[in-house]
BAFI-3210 file (N, C-alpha, C; in Angstrom, 3 decimals, decimal comma, padded with zeros to 6 digits):
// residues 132
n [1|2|3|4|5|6|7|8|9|10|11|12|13|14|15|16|17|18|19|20|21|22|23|24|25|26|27|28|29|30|31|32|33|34|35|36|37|38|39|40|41|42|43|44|45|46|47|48|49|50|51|52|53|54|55|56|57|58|59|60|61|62|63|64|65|66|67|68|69|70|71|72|73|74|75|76|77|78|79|80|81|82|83|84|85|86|87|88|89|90|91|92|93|94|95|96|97|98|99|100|101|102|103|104|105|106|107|108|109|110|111|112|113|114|115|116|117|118|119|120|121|122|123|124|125|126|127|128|129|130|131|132]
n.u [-022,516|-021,318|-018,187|-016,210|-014,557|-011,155|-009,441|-006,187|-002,905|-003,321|-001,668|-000,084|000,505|-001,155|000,044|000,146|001,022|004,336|004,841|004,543|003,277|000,545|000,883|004,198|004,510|002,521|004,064|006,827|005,728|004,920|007,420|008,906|007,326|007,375|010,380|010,071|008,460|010,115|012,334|011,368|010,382|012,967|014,873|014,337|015,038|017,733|020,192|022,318|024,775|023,304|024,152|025,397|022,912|021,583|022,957|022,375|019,491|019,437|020,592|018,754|016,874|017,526|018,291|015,548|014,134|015,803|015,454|012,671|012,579|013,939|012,541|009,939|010,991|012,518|012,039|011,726|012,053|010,288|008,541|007,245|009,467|007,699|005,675|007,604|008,579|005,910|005,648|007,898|007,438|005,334|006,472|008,063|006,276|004,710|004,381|007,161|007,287|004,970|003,092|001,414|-001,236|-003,174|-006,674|-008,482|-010,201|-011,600|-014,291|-014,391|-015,511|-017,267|-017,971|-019,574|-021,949|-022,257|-023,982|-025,981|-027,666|-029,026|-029,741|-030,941|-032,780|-032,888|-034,070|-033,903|-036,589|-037,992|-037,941|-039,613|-039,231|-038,221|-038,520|-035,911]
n.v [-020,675|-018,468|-016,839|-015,904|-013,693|-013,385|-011,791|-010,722|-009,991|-009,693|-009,142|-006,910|-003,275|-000,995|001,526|005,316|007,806|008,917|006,302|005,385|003,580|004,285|004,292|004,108|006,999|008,619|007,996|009,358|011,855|012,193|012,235|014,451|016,342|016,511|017,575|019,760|021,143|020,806|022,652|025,075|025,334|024,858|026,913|028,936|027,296|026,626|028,607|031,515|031,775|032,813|031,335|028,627|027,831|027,795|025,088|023,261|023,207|022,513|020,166|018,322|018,486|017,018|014,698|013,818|013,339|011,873|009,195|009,388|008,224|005,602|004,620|004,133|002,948|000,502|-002,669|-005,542|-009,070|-008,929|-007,219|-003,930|-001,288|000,347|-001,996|-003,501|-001,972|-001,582|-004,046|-004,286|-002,106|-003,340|-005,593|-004,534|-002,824|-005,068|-007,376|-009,125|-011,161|-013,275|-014,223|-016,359|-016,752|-019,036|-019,319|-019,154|-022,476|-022,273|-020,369|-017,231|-016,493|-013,658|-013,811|-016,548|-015,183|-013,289|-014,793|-015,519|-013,778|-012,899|-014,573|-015,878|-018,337|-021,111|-024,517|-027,596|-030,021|-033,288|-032,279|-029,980|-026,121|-024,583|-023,165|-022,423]
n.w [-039,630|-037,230|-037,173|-035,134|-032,918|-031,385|-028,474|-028,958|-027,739|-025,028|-022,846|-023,375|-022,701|-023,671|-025,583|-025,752|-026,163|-027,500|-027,784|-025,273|-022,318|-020,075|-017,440|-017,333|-018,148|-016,125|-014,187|-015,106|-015,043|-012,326|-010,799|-012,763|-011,775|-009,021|-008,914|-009,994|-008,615|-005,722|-006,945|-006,829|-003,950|-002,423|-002,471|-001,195|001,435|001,492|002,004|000,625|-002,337|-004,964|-007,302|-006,341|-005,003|-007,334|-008,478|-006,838|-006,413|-009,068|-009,182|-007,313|-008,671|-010,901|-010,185|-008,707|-011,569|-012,414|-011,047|-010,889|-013,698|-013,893|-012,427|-013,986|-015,924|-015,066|-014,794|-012,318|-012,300|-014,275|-012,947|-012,077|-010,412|-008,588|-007,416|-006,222|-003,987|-002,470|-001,938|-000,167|001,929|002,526|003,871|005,791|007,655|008,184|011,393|012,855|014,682|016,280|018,992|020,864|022,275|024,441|024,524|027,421|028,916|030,515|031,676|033,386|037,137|037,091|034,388|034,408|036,542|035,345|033,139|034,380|035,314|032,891|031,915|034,050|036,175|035,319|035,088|033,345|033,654|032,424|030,100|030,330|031,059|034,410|036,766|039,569]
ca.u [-021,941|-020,871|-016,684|-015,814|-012,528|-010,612|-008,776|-005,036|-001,864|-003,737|-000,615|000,631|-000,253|-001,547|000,819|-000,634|002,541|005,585|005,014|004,551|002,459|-000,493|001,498|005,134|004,133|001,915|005,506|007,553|005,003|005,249|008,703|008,831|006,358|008,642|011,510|009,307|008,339|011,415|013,039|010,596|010,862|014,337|015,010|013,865|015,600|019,321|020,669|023,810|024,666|022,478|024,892|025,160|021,012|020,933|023,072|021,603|018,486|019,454|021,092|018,132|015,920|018,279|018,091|014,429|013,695|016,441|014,848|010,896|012,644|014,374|011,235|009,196|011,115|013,417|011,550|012,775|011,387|009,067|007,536|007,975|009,724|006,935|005,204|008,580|008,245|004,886|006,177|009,094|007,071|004,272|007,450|008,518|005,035|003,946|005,192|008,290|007,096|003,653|002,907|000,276|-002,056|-004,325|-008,354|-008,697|-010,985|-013,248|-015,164|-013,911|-016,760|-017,548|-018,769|-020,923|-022,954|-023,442|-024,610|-027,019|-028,366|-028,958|-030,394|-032,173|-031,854|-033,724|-033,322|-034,466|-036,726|-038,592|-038,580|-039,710|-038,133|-038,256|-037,518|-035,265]
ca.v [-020,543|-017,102|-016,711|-015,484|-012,989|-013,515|-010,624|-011,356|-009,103|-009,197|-009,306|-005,723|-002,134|000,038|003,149|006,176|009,016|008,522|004,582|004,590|003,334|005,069|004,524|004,990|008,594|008,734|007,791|010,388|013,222|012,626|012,516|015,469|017,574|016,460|018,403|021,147|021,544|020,694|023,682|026,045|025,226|024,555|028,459|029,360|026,985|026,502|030,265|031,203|032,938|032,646|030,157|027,530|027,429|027,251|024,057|022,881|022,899|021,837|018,645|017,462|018,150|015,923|013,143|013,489|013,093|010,533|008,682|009,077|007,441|004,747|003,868|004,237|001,992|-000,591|-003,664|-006,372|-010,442|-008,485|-006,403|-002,478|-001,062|000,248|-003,132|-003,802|-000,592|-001,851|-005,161|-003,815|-001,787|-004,079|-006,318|-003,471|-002,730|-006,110|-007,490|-010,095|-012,240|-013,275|-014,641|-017,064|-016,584|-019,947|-018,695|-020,123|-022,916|-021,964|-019,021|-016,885|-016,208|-012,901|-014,253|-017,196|-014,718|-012,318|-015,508|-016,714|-013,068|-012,907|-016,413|-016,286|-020,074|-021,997|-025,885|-028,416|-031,475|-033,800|-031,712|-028,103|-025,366|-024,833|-021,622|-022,941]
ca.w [-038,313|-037,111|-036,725|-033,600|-032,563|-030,241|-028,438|-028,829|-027,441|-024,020|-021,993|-023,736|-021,832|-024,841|-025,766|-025,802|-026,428|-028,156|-027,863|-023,881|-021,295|-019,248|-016,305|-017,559|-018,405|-014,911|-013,393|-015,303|-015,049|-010,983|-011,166|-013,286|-010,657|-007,830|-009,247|-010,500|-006,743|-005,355|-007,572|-006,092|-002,714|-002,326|-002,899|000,361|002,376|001,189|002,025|000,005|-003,686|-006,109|-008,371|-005,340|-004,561|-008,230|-008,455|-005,973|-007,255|-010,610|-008,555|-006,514|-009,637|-011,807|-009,194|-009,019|-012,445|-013,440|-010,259|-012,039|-014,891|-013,622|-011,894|-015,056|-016,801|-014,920|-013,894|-011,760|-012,355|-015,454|-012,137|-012,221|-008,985|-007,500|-007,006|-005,064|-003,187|-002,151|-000,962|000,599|002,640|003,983|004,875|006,946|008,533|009,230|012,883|012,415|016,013|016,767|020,310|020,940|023,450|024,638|024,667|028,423|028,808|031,806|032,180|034,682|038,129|036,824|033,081|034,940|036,977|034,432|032,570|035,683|034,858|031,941|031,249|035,085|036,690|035,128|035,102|032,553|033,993|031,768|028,799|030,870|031,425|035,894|038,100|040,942]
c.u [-021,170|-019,428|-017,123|-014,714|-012,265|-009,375|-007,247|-004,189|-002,880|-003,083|000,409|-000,222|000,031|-001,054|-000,079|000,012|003,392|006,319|005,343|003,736|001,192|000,623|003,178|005,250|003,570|003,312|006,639|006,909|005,365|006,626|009,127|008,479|006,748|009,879|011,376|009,800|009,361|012,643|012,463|011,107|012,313|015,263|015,413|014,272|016,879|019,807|022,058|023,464|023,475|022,508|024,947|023,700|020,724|021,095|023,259|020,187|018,552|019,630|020,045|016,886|016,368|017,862|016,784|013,773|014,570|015,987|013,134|011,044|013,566|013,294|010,066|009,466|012,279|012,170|012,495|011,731|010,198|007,490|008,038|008,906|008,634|006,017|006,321|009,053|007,313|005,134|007,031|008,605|006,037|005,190|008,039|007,697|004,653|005,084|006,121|007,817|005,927|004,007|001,360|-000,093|-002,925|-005,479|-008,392|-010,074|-012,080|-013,380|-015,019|-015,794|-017,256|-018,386|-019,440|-021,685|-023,918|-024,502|-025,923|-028,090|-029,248|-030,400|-031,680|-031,328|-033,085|-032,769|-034,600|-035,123|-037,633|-039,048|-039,002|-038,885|-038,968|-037,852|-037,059|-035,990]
c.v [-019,228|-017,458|-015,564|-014,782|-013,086|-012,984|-011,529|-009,795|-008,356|-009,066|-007,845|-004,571|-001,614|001,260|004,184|007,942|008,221|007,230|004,259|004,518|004,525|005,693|004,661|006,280|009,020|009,435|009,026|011,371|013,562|012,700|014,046|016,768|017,635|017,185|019,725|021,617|021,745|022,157|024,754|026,100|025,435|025,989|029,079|028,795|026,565|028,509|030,197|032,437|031,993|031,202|028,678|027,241|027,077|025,578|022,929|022,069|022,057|020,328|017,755|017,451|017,415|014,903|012,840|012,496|011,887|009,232|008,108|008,214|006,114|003,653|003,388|002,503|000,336|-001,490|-004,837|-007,944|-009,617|-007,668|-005,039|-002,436|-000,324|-000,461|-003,448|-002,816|-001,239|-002,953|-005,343|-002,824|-002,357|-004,720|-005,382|-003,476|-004,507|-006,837|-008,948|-011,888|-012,146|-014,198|-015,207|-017,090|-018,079|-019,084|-019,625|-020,987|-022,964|-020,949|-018,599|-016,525|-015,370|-013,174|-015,667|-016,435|-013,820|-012,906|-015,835|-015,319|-012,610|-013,816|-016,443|-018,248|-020,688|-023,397|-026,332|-029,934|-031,791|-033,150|-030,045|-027,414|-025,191|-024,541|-022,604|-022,593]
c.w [-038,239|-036,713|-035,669|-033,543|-031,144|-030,108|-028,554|-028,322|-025,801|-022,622|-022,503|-023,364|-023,677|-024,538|-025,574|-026,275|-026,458|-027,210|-026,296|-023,214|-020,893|-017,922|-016,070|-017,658|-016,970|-013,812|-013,760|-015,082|-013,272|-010,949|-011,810|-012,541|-009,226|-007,866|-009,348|-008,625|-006,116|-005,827|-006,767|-004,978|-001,751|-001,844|-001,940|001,438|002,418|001,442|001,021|-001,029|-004,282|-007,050|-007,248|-005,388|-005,922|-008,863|-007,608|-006,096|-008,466|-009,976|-008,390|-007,484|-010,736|-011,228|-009,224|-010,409|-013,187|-012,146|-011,134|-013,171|-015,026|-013,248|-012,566|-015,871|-016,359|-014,530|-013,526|-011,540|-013,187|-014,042|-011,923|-010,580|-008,145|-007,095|-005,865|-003,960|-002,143|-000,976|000,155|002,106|003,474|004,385|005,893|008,338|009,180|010,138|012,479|013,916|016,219|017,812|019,915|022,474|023,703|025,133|026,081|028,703|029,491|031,855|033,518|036,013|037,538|035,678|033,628|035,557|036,138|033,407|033,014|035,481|034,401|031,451|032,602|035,036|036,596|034,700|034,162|032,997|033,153|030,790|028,868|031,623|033,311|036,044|039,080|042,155]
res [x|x|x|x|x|x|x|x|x|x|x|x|x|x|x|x|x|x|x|x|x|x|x|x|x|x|x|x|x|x|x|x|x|x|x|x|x|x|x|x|x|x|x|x|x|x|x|x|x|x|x|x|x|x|x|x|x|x|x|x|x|x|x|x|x|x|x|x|x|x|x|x|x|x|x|x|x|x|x|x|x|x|x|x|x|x|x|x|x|x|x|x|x|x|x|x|x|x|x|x|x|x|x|x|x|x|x|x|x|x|x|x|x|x|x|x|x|x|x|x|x|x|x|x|x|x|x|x|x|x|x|x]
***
């Protein structure tokens, strides 16, 4: 009889760099390229000295990146935060009050003629169909 394996540790994301995730690293790299950017940019639209725009920059690229890594690695009920991002935002988007409409039960004049049309007027006697 042939032994069999059976995968085990299938509830653990496989490391890949210094013992982290695919998508921990994913998470810090954007994080990381948000600041980058952010440094760049920034340059050009804060006016001032030099030493201000620079800690400035340094600021909102600190926040960035200790942001990317908060996000990387806090989870909340063993779910990252941007699953609760996710959620947080279709609860936003989707509408808080639905209204109920009744489908009315008779066919207004307009949708019987275009029916009488359509169909022509024919009547059913003893089994055949019969132009009026």
């Amino acid at each position: 009889m042939k032994k069999e394996e059976f995968p085990t540790f299938l509830n653990e994301q496989p490391t890949i760099i210094f013992g982290r995730t695919g998508r921990e690293l994913l998470v810090i790299a954007i994080g990381l390229g948000l600041a980058y950017f952010s440094w760049l940019r920034i340059g050009s639209i804060v006016p001032g000295s030099p030493l201000a725009t620079n800690l400035i920059k340094g600021l909102l690229a600190a926040i960035l990146v200790v942001g990317g890594v908060v996000v990387a690695f806090v989870k909340v009920a063993t779910r990252p935060l941007e699953e609760w991002a996710f959620v947080w935002l279709f609860y936003i988007i989707t509408p808080k009050t639905y209204f109920y409409m009744p489908v009315e039960e008779s066919i207004s004049y307009e949708a019987q003629s275009a029916t009488q049309e359509i169909t022509g007027s024919l009547s059913i006697k003893d089994g055949y169909y019969e132009d009026d």
